[in-house]
MDTraj code that builds the backbone (N, CA, C; nanometers):
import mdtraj as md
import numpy as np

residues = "UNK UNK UNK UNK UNK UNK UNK UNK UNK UNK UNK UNK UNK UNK UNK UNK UNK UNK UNK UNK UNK UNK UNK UNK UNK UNK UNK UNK UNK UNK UNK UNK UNK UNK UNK UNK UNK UNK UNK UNK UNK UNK UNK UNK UNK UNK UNK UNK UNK UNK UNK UNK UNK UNK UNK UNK UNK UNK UNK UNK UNK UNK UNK UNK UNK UNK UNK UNK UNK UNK UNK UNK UNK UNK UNK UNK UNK UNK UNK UNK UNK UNK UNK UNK UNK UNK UNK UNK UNK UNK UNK UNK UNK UNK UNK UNK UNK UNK UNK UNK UNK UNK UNK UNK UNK UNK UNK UNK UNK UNK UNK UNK UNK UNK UNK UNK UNK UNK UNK UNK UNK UNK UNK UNK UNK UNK UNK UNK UNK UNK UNK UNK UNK UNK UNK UNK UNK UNK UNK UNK UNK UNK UNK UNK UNK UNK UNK UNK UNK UNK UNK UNK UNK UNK UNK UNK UNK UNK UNK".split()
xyz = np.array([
    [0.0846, -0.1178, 0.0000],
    [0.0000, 0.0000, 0.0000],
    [0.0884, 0.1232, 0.0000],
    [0.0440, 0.2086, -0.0458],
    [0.1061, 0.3294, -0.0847],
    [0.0124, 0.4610, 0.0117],
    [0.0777, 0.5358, 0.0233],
    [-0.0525, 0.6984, 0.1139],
    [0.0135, 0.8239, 0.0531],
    [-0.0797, 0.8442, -0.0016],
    [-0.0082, 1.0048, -0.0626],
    [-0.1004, 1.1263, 0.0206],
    [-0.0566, 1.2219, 0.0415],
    [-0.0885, 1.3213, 0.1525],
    [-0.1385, 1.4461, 0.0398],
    [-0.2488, 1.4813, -0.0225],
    [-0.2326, 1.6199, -0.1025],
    [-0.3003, 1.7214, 0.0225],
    [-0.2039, 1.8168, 0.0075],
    [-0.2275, 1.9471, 0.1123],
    [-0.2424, 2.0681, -0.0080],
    [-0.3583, 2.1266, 0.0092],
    [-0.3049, 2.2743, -0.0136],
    [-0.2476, 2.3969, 0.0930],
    [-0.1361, 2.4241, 0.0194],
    [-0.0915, 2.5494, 0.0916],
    [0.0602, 2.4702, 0.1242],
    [0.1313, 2.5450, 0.2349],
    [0.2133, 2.4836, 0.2213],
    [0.2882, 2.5184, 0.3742],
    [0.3403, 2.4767, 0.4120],
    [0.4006, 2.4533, 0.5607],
    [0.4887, 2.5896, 0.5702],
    [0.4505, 2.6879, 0.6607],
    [0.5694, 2.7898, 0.6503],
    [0.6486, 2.7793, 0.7294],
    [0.5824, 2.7723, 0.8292],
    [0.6616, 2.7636, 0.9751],
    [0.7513, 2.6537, 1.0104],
    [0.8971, 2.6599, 1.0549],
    [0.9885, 2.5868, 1.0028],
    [0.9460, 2.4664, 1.1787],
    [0.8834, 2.4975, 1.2770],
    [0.8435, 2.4215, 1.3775],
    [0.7450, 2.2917, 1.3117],
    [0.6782, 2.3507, 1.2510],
    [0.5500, 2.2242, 1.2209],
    [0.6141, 2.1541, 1.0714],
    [0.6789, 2.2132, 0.9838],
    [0.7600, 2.1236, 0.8716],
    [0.8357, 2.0426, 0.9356],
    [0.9166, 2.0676, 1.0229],
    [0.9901, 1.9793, 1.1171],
    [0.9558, 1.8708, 1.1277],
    [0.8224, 1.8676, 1.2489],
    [0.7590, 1.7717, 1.2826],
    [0.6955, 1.6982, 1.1292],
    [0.6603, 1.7474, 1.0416],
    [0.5847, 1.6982, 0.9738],
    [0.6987, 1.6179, 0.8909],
    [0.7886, 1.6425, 0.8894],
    [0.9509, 1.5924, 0.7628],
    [0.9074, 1.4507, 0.8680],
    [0.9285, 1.4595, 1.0391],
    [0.9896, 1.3866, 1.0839],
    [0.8923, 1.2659, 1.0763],
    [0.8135, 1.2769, 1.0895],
    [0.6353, 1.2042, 1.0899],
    [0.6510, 1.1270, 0.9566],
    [0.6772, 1.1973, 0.8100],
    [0.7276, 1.1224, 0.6988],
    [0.8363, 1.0471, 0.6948],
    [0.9579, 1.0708, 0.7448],
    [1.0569, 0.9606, 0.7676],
    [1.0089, 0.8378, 0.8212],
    [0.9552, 0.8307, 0.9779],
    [0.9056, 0.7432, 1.0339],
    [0.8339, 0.6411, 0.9638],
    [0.7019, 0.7106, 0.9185],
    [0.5815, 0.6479, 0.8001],
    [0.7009, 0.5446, 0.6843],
    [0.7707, 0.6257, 0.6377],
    [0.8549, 0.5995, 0.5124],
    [0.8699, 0.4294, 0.5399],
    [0.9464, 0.3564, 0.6600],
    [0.9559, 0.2966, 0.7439],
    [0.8539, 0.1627, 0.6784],
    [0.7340, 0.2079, 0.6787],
    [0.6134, 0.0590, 0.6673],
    [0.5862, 0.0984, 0.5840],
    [0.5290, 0.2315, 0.4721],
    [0.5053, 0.1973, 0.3328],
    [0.5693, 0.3165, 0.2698],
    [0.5249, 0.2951, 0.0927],
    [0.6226, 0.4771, 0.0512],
    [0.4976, 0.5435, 0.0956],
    [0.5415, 0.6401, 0.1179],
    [0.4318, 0.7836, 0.1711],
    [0.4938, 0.8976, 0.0490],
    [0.4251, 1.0015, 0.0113],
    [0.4237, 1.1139, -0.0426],
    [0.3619, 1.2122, 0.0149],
    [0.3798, 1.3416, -0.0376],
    [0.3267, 1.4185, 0.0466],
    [0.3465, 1.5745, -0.0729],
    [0.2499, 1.5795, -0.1391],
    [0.2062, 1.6940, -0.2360],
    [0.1293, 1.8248, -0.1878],
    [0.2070, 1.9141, -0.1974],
    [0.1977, 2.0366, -0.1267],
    [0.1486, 2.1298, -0.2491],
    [0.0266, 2.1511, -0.2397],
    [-0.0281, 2.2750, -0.3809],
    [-0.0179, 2.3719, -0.3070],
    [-0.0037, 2.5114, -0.3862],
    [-0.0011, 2.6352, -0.3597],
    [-0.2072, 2.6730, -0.3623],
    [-0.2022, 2.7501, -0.2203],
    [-0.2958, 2.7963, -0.1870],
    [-0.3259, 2.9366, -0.2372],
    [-0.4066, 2.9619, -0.2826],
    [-0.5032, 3.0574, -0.3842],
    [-0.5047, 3.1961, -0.2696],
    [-0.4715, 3.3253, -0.2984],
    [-0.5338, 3.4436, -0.2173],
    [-0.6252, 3.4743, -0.1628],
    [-0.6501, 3.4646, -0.0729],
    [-0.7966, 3.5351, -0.0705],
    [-0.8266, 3.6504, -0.0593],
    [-0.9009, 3.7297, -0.1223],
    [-0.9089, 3.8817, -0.0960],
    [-0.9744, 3.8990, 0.0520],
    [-0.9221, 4.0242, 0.0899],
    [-1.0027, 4.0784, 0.2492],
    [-1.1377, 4.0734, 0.1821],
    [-1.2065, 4.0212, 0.2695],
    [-1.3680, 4.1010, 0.2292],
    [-1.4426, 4.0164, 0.1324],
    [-1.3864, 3.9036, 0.1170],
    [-1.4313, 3.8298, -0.0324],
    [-1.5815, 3.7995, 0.0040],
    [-1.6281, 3.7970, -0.1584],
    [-1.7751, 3.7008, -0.1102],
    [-1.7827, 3.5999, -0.0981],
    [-1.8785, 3.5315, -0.0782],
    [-1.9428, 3.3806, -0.0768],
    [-1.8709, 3.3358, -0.2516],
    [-1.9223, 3.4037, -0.3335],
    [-1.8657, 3.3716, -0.4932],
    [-1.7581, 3.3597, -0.5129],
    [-1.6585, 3.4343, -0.4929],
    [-1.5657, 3.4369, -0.4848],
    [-1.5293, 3.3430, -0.4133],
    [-1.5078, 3.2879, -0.2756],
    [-1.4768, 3.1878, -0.1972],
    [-1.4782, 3.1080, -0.2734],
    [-1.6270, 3.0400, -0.3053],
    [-1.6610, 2.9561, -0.4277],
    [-1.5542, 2.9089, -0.4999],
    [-1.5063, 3.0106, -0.5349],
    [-1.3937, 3.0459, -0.7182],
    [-1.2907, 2.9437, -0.6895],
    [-1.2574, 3.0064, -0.5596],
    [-1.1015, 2.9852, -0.5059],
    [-1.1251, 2.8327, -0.4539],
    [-1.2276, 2.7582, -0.3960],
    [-1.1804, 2.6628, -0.3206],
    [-1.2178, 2.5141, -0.4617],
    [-1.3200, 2.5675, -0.5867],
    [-1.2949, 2.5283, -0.7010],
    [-1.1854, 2.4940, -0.7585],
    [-1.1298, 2.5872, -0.7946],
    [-0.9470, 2.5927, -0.8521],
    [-0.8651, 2.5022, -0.7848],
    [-0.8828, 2.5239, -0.6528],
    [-0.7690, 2.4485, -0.5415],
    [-0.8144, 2.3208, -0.5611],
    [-0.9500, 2.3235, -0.6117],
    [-1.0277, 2.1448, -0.5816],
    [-0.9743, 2.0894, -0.7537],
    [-0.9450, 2.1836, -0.8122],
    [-0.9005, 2.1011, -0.9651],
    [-0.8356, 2.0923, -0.9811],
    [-0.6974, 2.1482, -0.8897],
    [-0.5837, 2.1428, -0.9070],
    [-0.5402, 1.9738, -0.8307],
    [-0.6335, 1.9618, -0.7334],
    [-0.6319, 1.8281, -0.6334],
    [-0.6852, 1.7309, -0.6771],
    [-0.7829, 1.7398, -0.7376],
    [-0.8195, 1.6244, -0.8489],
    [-0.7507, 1.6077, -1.0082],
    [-0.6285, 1.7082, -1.0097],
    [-0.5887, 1.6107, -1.1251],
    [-0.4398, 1.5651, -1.1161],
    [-0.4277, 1.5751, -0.9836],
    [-0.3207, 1.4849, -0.9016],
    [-0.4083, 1.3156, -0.8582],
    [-0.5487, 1.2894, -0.8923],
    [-0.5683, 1.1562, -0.8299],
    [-0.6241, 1.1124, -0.9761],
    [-0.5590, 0.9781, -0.9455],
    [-0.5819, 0.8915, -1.0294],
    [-0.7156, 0.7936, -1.0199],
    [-0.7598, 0.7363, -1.1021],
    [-0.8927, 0.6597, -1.1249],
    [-0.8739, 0.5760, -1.0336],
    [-0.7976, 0.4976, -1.0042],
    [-0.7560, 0.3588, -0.8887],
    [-0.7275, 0.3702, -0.7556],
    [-0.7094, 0.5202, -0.6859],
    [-0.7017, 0.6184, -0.5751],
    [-0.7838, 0.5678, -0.5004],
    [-0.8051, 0.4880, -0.4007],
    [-0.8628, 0.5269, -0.2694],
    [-0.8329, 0.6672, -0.2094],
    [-0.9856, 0.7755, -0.1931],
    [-0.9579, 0.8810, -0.1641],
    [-1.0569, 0.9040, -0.0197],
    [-0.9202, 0.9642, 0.0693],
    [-1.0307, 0.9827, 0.1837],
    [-1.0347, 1.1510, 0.1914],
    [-1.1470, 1.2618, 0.1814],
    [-1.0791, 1.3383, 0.2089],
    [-1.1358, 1.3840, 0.3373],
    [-1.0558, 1.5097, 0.3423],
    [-1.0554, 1.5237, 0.5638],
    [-1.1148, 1.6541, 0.5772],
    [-1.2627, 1.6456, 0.6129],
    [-1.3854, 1.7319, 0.6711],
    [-1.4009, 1.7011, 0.8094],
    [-1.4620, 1.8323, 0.7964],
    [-1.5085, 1.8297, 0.9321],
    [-1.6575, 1.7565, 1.0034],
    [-1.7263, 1.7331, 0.9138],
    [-1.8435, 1.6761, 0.9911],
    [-1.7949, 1.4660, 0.9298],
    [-1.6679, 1.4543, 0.8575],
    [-1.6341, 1.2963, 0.8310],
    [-1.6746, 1.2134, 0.9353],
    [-1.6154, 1.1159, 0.9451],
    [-1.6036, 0.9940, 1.0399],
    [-1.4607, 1.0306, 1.1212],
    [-1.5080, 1.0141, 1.2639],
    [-1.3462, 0.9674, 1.3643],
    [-1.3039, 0.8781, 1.3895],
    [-1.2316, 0.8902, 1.4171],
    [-1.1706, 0.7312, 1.4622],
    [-1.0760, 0.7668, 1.5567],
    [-1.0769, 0.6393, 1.6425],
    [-0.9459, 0.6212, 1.7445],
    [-0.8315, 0.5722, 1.6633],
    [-0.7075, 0.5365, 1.7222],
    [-0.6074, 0.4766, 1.6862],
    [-0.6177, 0.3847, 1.5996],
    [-0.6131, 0.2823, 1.7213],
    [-0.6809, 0.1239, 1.7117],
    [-0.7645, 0.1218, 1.5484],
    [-0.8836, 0.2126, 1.5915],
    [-0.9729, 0.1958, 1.4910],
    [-0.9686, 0.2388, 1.3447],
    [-0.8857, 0.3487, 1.3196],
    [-0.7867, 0.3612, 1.1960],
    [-0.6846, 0.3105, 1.1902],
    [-0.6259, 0.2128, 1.2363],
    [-0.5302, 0.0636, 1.2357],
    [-0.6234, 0.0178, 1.1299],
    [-0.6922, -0.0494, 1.2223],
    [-0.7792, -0.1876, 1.1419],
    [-0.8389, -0.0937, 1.0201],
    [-0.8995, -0.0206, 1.0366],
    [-0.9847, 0.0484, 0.8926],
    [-0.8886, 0.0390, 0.7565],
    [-0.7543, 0.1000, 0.7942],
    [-0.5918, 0.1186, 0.6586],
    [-0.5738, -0.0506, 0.6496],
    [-0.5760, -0.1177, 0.7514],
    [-0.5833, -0.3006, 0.7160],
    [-0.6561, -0.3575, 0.6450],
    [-0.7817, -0.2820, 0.7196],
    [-0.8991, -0.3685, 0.5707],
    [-0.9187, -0.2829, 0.4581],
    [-0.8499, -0.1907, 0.4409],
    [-0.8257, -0.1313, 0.3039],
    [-0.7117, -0.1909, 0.1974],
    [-0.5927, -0.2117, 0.3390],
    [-0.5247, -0.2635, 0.2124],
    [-0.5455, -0.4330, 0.1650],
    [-0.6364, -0.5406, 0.2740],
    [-0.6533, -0.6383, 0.2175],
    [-0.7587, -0.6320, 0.1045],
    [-0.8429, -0.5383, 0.1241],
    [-0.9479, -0.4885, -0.0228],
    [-0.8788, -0.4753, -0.1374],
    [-0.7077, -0.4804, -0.1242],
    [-0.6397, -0.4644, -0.2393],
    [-0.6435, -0.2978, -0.2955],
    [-0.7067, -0.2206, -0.1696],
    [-0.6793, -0.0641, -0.2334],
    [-0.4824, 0.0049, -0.2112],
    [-0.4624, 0.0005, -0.3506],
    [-0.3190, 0.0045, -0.3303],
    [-0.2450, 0.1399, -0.2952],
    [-0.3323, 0.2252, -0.3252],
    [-0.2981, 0.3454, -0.3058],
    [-0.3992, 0.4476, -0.2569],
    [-0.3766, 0.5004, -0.1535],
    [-0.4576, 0.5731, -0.0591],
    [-0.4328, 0.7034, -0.0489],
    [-0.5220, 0.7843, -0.0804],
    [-0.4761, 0.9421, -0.1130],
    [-0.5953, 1.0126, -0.0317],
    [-0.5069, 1.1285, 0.0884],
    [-0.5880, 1.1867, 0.1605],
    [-0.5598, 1.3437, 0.1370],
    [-0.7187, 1.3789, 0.0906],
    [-0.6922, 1.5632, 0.0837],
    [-0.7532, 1.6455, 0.2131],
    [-0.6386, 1.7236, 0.1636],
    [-0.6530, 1.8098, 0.3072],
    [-0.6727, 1.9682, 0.2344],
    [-0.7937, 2.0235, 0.2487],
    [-0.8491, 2.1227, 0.1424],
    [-0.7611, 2.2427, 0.2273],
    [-0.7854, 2.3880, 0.1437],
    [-0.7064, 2.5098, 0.2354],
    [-0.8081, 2.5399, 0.3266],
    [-0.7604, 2.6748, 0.3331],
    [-0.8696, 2.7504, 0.4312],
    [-0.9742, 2.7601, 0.4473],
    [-1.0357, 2.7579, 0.3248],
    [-1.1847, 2.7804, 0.2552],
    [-1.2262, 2.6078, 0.2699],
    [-1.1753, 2.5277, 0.2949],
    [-1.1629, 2.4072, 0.2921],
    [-1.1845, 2.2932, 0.1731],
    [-1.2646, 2.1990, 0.1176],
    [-1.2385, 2.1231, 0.0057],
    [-1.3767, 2.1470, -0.0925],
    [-1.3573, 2.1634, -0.2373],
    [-1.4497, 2.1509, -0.3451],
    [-1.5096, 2.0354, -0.2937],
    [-1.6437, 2.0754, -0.3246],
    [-1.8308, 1.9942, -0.3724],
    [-1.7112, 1.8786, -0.4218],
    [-1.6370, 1.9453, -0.5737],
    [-1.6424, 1.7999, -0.6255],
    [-1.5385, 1.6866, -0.5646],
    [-1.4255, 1.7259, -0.4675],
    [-1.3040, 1.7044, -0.4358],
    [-1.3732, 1.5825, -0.3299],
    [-1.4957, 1.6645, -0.2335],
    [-1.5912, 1.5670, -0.1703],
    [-1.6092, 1.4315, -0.2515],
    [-1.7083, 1.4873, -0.3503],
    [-1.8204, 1.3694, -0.4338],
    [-1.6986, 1.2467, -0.4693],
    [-1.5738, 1.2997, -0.5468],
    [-1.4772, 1.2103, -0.5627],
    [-1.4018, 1.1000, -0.4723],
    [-1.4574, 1.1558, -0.2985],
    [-1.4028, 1.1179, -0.1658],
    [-1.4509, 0.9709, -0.1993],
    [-1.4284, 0.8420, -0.1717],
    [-1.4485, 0.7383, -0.1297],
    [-1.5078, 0.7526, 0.0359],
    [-1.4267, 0.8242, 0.1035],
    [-1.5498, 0.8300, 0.2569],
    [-1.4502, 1.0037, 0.2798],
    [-1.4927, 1.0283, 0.4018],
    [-1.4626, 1.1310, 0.4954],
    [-1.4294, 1.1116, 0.5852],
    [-1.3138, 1.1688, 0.6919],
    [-1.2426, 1.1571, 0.7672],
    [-1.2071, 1.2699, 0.8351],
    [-1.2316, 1.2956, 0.9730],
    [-1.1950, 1.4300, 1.0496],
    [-1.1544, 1.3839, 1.1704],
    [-1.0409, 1.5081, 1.2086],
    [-0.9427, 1.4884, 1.3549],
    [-1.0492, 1.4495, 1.4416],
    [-1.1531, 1.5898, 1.4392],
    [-1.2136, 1.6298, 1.4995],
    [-1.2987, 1.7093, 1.4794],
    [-1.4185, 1.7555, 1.5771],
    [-1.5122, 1.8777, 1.5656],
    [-1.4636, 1.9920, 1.5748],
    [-1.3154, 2.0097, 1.6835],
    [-1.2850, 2.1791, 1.6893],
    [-1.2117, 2.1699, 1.5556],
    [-1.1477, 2.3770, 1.5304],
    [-1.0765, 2.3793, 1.4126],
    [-0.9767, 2.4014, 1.4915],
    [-0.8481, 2.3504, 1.3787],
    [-0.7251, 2.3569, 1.3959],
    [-0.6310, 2.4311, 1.3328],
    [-0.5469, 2.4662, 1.3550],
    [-0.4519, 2.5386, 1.2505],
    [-0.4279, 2.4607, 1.1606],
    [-0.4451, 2.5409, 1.0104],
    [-0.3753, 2.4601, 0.9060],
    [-0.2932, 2.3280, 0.9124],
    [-0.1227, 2.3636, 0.9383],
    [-0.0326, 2.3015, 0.9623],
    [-0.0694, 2.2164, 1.1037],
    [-0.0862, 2.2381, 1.1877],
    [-0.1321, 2.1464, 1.3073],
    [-0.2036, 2.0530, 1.2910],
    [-0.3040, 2.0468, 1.2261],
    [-0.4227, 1.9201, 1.1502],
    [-0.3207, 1.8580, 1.0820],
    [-0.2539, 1.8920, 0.9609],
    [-0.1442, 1.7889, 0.8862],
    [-0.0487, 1.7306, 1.0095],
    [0.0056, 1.7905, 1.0821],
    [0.1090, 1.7541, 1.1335],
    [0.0406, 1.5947, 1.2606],
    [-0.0787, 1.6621, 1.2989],
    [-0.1812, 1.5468, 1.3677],
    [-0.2270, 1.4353, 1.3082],
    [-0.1903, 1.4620, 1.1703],
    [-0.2504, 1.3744, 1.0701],
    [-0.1408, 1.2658, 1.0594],
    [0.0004, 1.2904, 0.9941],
    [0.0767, 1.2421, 1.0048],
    [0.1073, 1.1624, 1.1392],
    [0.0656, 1.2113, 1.2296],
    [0.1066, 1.1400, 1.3493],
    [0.0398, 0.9881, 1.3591],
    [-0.1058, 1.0601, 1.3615],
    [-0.1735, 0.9454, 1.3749],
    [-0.1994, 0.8057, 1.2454],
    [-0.1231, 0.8733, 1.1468],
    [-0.1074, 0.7727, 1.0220],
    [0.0126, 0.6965, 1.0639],
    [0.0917, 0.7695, 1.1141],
    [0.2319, 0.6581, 1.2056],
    [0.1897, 0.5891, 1.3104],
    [0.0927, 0.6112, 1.3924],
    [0.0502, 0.5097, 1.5232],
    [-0.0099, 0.4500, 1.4215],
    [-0.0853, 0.4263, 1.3271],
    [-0.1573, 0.3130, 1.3021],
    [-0.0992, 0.2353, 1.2014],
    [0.0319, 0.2951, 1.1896],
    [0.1188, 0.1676, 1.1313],
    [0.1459, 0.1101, 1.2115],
    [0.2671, 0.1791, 1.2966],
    [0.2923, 0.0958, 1.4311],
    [0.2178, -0.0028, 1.5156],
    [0.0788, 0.0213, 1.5123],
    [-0.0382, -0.0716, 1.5442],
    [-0.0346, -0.1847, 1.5099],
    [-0.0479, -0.1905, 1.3135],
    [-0.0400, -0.2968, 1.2286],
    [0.0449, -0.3662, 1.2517],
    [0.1767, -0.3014, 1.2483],
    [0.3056, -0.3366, 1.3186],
    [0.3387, -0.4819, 1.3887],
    [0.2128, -0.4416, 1.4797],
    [0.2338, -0.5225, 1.5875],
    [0.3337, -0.4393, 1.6980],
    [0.3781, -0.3389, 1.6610],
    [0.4844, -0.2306, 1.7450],
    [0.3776, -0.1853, 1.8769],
    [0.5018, -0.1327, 1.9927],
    [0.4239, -0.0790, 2.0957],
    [0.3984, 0.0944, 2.0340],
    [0.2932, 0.1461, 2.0785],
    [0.2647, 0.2627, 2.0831],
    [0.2124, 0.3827, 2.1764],
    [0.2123, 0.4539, 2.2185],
    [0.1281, 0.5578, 2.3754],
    [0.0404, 0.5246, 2.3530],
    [-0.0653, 0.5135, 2.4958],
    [-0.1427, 0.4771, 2.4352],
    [-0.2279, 0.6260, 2.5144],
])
top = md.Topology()
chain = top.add_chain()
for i, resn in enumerate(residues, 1):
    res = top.add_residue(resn, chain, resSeq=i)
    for name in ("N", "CA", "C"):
        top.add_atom(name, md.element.get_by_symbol(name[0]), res)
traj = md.Trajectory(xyz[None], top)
């Protein structure tokens, strides 16, 4: 199995790239991981609803023509499915005995993910109900994609 990470925007802050480099090494470890960083769209002060629209469109076509037809795609909303550890262990297990070989999770910008970036989702997936900083959600993300290798593992993990 393969996990490719598409983010828009891009890590500025050299604290949370850190963590996030280090989170990919680890991962690297039990399968290849990627991790595709699109450039996030302006937003004007003051924008409208239409405008918003425009921008989280673009970002959503730029993210769908990074996935391929054979993509298991989860992408990561806020009202998705949670999961514990444990329970996104076993979920990436019985994905990859389903023979889904490649697993691609979007992580929309600010404005968060295109209608269509959704419809294309195979399911939905969220940290959580509160919001998070940009980079902090990826960097949480990564984490918890490494405990549930380690899980599979059979490795010890915090629990």
């Amino acid at each position: 199995m393969s996990l490719t990470i598409i983010a828009v925007g891009r890590m500025k802050e050299k604290p949370y790239r850190l963590m996030a480099d280090e989170y990919l090494k680890r991962l690297s470890r039990y399968d290849k991981v990627e991790e595709i960083e699109l450039p996030d769209l302006p937003e004007p002060a003051n924008s409208s609803p239409a405008i918003e629209q425009q921008i989280k469109e673009k970002e959503g076509e730029a993210i769908l023509s990074r996935i391929k037809p054979s993509d298991y795609v989860i992408a990561m909303t806020i009202p998705g499915k949670q999961w514990d550890s444990p329970g996104l262990s076993r979920h990436l297990e019985d994905l990859k005995s389903r023979g889904k070989g490649n697993i691609v999770v979007l992580i929309g910008g600010s404005l968060g993910l295109s209608d269509k970036c959704i419809q294309r989702a195979d399911e939905e997936m969220s940290m959580s109900k509160m919001t998070f900083p940009h980079q902090l959600a990826r960097v949480m993300l990564l984490e918890q994609l490494y405990r549930a290798m380690k899980i599979s593992a059979g490795e010890r993990y915090h629990k």
